[in-house]
N, C-alpha and C positions, 0 to 999 in steps of 0.2 A: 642390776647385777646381784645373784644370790648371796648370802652370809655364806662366808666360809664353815665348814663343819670339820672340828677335828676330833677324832677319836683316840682315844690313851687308853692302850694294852697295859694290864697290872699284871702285878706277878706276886705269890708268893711259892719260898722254896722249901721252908720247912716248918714244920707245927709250931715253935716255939717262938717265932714269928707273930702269929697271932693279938692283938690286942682287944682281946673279950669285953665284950660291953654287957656285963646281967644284965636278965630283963627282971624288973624290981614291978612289973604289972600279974598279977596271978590271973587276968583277966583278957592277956593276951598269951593266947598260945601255939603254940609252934608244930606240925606234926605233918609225919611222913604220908603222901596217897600211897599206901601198899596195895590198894586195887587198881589197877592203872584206867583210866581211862581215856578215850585220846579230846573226849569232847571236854572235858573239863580244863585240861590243859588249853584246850580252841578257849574255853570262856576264858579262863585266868588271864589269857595272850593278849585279848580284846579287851577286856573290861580293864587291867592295869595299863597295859600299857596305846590305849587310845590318847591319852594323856602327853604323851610321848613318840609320838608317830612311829609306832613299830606296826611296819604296812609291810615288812617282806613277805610273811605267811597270811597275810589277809586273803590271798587267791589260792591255796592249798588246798585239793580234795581233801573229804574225810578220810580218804584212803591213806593217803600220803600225811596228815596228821595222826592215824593210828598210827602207822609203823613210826614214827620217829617219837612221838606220848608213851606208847606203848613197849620201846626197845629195852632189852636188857643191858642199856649204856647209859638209860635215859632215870633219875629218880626227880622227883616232884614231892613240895614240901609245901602245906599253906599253911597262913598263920590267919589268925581268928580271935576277932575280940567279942564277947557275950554272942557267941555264935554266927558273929556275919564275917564274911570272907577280910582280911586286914590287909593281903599280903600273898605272897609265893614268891619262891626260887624254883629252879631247874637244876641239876645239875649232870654233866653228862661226861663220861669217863671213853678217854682218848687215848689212841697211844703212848707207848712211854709210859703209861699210870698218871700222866695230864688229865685233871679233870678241871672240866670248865664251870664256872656258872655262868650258866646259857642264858637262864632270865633270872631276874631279879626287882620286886617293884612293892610299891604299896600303893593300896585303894587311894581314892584324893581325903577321904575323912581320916585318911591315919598317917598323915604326911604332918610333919611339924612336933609330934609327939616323941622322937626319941627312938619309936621301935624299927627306925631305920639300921642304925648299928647292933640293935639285936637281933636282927633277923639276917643282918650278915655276918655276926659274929657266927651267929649257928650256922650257914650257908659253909660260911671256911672248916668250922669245926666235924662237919658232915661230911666234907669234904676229904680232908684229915683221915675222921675213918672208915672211907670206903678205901683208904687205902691209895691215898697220892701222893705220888713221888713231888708233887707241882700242881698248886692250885692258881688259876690265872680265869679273868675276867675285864670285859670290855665295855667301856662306854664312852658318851659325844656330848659333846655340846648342848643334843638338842635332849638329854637328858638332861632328869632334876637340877637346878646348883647349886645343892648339897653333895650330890652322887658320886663326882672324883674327890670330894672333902670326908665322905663317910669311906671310900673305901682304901684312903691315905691311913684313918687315923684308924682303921682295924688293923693296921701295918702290911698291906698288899704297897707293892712297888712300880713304880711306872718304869716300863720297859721299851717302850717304844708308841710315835704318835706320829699322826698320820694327818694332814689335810687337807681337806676335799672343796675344791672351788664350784 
């Protein structure tokens, strides 16, 4: 019989909410793809989260990865230490002014170090100013476990959880 798999919808509802973790490394840094590409996102998807069986978009044309990489709803952030890839978010702006983050992960070599709450802290705070009424994010089981302990102590709320036999 498989392990159950539960997934727990966070939420938060206003900025102040927030519990910012500096990032105290100059040698990790954080910054927006403002050229969008839809293949880099296809890599960020695969190479973070292989780790983690995120297989929904493994069967995805390029086609159907550009328009959703590529949207005007869609921004993409990678974070980088002495230049190799560390990390990404997504985040993707929903009705209402909901914006999600869609992904969220770190390479396996920067897992254990700390820059898990800073790169969500900036995840929420980016979040904040595109301008959301409601920043909210998902995850399971068969993510990190750390992952529902990092996104408690940024101050995101569990709202609802779900499980899957």
């Amino acid at each position: 019989m498989p392990t159950p798999v539960t997934t727990y919808y966070l939420e938060m509802n206003r900025p102040e909410a927030l519990k910012y973790k500096q990032n105290l490394d100059p040698e990790f840094r954080i910054m927006e793809c403002k050229v969008k590409q839809y293949q880099f996102n296809k890599f960020l998807y695969e190479f973070i989260g292989e780790a983690w069986q995120w297989v929904n978009k493994r069967q995805w044309s390029d086609e159907k990865w550009r328009q959703y990489a590529e949207s005007d709803y869609l921004r993409t952030w990678g974070a980088y230490q002495f230049g190799s890839p560390a990390g990404y978010y997504e985040l993707q702006f929903q009705d209402k002014r909901n914006v999600e983050i869609a992904y969220f992960g770190l390479a396996p070599r920067f897992i254990g170090k700390g820059y898990g709450g800073v790169l969500l802290s900036h995840a929420i705070r980016s979040a904040w100013d595109w301008g959301a009424s409601r920043v909210w994010v998902h995850t399971c089981t068969l993510d990190h476990p750390n992952a529902l302990n990092n996104y408690l102590a940024r101050g995101l709320k569990i709202y609802k959880e779900e499980v899957l036999h």
